[in-house]
C-alpha positions as protocol buffer text, in pm:
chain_id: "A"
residue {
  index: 1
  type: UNK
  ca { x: 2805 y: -341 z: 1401 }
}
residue {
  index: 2
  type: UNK
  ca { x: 2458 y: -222 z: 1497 }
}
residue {
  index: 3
  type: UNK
  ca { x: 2407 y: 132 z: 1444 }
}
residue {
  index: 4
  type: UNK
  ca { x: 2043 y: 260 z: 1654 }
}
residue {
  index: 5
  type: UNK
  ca { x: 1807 y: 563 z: 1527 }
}
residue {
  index: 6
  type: UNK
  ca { x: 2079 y: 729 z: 1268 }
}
residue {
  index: 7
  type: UNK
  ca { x: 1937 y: 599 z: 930 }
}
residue {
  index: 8
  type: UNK
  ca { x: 2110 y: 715 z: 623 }
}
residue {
  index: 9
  type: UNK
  ca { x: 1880 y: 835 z: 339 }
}
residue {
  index: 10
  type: UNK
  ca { x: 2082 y: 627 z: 122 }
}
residue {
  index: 11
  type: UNK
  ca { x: 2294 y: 306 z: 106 }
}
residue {
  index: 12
  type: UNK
  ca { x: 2604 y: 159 z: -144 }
}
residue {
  index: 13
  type: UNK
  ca { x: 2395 y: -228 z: -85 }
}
residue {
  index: 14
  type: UNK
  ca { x: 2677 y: -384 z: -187 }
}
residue {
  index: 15
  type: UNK
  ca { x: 2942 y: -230 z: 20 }
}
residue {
  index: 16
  type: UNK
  ca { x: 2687 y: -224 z: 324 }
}
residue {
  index: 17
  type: UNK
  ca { x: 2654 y: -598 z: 264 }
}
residue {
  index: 18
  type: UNK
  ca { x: 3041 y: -702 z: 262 }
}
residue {
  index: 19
  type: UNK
  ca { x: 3052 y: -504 z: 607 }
}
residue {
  index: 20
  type: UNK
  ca { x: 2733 y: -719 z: 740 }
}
residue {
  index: 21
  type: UNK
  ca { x: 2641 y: -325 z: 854 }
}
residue {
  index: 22
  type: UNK
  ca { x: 2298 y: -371 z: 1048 }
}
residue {
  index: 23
  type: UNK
  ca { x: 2103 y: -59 z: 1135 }
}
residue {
  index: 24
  type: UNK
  ca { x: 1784 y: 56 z: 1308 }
}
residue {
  index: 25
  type: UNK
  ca { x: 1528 y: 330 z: 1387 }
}
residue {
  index: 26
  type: UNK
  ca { x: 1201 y: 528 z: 1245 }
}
residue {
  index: 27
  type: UNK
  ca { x: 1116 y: 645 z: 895 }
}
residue {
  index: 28
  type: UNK
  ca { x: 822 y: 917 z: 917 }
}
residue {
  index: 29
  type: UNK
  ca { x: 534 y: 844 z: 704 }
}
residue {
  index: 30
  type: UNK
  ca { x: 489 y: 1211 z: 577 }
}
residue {
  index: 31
  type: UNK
  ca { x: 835 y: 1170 z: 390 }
}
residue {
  index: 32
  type: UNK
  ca { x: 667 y: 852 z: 224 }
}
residue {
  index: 33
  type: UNK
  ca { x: 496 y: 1008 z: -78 }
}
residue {
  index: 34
  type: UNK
  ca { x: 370 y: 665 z: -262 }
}
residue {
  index: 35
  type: UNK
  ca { x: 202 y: 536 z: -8 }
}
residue {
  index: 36
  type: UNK
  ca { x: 76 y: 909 z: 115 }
}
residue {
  index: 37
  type: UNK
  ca { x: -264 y: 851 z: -140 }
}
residue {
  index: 38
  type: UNK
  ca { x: -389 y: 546 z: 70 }
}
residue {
  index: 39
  type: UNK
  ca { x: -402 y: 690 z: 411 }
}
residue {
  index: 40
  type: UNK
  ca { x: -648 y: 947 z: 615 }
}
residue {
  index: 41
  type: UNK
  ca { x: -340 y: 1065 z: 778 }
}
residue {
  index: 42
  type: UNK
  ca { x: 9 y: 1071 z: 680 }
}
residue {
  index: 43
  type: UNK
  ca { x: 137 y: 1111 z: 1078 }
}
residue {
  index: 44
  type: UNK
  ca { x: 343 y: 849 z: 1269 }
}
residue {
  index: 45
  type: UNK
  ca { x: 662 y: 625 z: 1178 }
}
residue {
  index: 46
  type: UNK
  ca { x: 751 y: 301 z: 1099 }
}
residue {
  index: 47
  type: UNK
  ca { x: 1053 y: 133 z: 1330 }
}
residue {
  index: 48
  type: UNK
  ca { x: 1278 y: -69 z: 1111 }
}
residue {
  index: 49
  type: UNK
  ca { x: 1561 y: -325 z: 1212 }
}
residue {
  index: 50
  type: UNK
  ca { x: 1757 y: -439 z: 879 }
}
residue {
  index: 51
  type: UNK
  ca { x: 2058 y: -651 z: 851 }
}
residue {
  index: 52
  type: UNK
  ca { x: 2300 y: -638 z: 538 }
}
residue {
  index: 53
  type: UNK
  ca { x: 2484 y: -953 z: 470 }
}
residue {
  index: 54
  type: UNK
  ca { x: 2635 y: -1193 z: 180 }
}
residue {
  index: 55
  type: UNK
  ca { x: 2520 y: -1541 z: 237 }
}
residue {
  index: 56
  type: UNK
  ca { x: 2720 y: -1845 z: 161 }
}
residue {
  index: 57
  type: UNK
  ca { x: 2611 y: -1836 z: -226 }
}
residue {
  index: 58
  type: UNK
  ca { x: 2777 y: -1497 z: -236 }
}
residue {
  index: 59
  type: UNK
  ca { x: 2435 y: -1313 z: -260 }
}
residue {
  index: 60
  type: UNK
  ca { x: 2449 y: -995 z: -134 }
}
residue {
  index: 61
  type: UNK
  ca { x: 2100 y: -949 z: 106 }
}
residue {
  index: 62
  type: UNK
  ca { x: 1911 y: -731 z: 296 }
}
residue {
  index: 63
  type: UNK
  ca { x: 1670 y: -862 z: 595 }
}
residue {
  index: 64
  type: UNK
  ca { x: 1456 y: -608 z: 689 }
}
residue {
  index: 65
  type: UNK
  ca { x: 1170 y: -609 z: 1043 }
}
residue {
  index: 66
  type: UNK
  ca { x: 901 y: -346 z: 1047 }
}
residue {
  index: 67
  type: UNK
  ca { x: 625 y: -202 z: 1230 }
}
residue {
  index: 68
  type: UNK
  ca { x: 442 y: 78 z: 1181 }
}
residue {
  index: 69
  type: UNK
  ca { x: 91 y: 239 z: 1270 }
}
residue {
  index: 70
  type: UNK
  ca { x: -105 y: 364 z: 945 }
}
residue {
  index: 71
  type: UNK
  ca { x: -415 y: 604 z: 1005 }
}
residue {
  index: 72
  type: UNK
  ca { x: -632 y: 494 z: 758 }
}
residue {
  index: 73
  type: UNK
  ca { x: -1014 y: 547 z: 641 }
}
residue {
  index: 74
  type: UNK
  ca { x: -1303 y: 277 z: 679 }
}
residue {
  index: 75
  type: UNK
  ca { x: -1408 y: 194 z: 378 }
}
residue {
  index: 76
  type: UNK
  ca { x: -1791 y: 114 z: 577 }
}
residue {
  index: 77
  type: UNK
  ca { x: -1829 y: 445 z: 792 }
}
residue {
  index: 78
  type: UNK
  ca { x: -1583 y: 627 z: 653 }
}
residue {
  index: 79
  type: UNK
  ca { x: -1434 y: 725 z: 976 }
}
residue {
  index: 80
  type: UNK
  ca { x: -1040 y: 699 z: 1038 }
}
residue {
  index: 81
  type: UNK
  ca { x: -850 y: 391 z: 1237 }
}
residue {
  index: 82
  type: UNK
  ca { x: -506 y: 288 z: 1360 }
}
residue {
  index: 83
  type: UNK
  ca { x: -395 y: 7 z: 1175 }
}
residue {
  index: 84
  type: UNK
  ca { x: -102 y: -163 z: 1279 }
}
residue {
  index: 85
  type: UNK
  ca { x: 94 y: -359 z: 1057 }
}
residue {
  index: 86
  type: UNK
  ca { x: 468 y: -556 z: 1054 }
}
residue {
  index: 87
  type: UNK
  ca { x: 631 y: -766 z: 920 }
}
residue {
  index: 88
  type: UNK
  ca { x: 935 y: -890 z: 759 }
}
residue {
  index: 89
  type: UNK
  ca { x: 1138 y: -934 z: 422 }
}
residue {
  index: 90
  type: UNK
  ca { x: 1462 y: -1093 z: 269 }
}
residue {
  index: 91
  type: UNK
  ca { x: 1573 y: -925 z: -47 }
}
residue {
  index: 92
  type: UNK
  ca { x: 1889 y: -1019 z: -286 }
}
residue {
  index: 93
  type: UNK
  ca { x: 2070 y: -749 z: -420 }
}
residue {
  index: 94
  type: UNK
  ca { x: 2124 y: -778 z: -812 }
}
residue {
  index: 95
  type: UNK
  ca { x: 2212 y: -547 z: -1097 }
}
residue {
  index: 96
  type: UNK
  ca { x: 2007 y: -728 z: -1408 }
}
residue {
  index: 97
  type: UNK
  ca { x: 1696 y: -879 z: -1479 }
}
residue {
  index: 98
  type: UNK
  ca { x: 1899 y: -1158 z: -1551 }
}
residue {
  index: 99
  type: UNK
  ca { x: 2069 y: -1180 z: -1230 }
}
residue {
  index: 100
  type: UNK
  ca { x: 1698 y: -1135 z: -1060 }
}
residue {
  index: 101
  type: UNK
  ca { x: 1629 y: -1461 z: -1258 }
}
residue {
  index: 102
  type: UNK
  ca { x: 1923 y: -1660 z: -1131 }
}
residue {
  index: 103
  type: UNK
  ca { x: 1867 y: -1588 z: -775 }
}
residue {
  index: 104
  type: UNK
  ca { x: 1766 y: -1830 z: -509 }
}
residue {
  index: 105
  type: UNK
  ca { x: 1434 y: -1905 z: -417 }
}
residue {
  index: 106
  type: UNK
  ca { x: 1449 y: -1765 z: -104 }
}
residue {
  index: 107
  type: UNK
  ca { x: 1498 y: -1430 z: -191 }
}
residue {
  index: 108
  type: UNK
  ca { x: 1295 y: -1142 z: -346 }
}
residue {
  index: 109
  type: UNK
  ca { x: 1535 y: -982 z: -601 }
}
residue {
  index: 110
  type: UNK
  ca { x: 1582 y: -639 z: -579 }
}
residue {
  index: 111
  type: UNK
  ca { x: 1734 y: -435 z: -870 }
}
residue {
  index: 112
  type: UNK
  ca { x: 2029 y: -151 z: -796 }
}
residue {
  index: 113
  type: UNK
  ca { x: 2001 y: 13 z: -1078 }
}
residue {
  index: 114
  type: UNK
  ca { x: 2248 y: 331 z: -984 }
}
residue {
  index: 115
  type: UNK
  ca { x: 2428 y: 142 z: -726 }
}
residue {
  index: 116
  type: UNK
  ca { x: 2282 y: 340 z: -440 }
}
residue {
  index: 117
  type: UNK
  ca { x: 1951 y: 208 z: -225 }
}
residue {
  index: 118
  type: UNK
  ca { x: 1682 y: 448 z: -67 }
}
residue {
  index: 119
  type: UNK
  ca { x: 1607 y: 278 z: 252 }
}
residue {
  index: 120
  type: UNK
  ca { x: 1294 y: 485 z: 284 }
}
residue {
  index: 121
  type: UNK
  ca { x: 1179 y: 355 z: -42 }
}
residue {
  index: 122
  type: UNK
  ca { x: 1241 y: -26 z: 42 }
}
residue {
  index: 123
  type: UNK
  ca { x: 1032 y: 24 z: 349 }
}
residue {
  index: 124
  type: UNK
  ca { x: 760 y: 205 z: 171 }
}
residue {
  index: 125
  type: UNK
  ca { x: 734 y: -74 z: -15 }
}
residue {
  index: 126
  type: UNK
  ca { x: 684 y: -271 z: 217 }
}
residue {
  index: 127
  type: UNK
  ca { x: 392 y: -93 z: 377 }
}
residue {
  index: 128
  type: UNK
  ca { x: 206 y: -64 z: 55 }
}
residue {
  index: 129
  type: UNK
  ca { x: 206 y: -442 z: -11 }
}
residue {
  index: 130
  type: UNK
  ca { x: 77 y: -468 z: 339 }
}
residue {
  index: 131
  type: UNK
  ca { x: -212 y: -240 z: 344 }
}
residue {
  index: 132
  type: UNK
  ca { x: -561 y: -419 z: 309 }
}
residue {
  index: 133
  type: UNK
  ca { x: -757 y: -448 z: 77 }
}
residue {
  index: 134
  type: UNK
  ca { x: -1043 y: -253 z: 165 }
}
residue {
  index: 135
  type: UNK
  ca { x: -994 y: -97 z: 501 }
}
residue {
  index: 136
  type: UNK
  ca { x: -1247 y: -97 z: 804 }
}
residue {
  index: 137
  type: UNK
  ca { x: -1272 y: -106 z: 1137 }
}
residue {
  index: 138
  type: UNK
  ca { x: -1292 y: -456 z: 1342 }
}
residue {
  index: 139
  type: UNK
  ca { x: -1690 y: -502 z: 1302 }
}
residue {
  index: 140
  type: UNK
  ca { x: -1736 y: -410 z: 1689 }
}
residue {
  index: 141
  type: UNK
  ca { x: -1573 y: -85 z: 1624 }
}
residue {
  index: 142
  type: UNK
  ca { x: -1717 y: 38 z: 1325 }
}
residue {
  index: 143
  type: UNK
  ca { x: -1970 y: 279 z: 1358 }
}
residue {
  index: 144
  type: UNK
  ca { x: -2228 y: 118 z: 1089 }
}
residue {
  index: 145
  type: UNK
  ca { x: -2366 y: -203 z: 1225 }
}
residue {
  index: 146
  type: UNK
  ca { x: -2429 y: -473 z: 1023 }
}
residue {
  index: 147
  type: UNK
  ca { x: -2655 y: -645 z: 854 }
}
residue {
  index: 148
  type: UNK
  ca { x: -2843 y: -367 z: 681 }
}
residue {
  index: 149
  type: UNK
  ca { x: -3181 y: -337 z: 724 }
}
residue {
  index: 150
  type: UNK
  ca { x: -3462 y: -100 z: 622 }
}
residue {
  index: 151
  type: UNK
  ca { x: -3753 y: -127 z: 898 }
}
residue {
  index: 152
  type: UNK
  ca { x: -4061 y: -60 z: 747 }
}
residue {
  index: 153
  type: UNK
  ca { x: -4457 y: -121 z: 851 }
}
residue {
  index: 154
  type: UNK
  ca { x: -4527 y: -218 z: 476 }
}
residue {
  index: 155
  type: UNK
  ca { x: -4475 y: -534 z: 366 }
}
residue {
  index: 156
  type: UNK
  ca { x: -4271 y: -557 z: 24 }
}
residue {
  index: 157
  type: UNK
  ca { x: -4316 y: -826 z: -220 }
}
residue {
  index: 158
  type: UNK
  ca { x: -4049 y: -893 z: -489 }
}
residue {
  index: 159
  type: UNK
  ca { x: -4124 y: -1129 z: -796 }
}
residue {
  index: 160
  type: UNK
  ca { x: -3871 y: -1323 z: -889 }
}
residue {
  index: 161
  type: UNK
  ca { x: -3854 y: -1391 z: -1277 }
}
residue {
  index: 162
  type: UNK
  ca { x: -3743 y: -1686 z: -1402 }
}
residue {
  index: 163
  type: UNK
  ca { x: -3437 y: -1659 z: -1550 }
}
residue {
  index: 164
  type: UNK
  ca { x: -3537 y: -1996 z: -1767 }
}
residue {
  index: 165
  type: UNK
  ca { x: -3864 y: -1806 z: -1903 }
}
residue {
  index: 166
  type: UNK
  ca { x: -3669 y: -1662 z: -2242 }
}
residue {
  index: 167
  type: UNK
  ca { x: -3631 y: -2073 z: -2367 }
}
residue {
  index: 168
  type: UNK
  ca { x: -4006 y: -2081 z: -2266 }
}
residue {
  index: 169
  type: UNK
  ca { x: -4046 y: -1803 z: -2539 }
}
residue {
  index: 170
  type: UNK
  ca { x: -3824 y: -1996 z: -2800 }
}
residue {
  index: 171
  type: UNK
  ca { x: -4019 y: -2294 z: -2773 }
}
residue {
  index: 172
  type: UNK
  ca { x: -4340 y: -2137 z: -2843 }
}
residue {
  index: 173
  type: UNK
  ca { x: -4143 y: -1941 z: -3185 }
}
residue {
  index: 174
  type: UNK
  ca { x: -4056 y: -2259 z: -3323 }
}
């Protein structure tokens, strides 16, 4: 069953799971206040595609597809940039640490705690473990040019010290 653009702001994972319910659409990045710090712009959404389902082991998952267009700032000019990002995720459902310890490999446990999931916040997730680094523009975009220089007419010399000299100095003490 494949339910398009109606996403519930929140999900029993379990029972979701044992009706292999699969939905889709767009969560607005304004409603995403974690991630909300990181960005020049909190406009735009991210389209999502997830897939409940209990695999042969009897774990209860969720496969999730994203992508989404952040407005963030460069980090060299300090001007804002689309980036684009997607990817994609399999989470377990468990209740306990202990449970999160048991699961297979290929799965990235994910704790229910109160027995309901907030699909925004699974997504937000997402997008923050995504997000570079340090965020700039593709070098040929970017505003500042690089390398740095400073053109001047004088010409600058710098003295390098040793950085041996100071057991030159405890020779001579002893």
């Amino acid at each position: 069953m494949l339910k398009e653009n109606t996403l519930p702001v929140q999900v029993d994972p379990f029972r979701f799971a044992e009706n292999a319910t699969r939905l889709q659409g767009a969560l607005f990045i304004k409603d995403m206040r974690r991630i909300a710090p990181n960005l020049y712009s909190n406009e735009g959404e991210a389209k999502v595609q997830m897939e409940f389902g209990v695999d042969r082991q009897g774990i209860r998952f969720l496969r999730g597809q994203y992508t989404a267009c952040l407005t963030l700032q460069c980090q060299r000019c300090l001007e804002s940039f689309a980036y684009k990002t997607e990817g994609s995720f399999l989470s377990g459902f468990v209740r306990t640490e202990e449970e999160a310890a048991k699961l297979s490999k290929g799965y990235d446990p994910f704790i229910v705690e109160e027995g309901m999931l907030t699909l925004r916040d699974v997504f937000e997730d997402e997008l923050i473990v995504n997000l570079p680094i340090v965020p700039m523009h593709p070098v040929d975009d970017c505003k500042v040019k690089l390398p740095l220089t400073i053109e001047t007419d004088e010409k600058v010399e710098v003295s390098k010290e040793n950085p041996f000299k100071v057991i030159e100095f405890l020779k001579v003490r002893s």
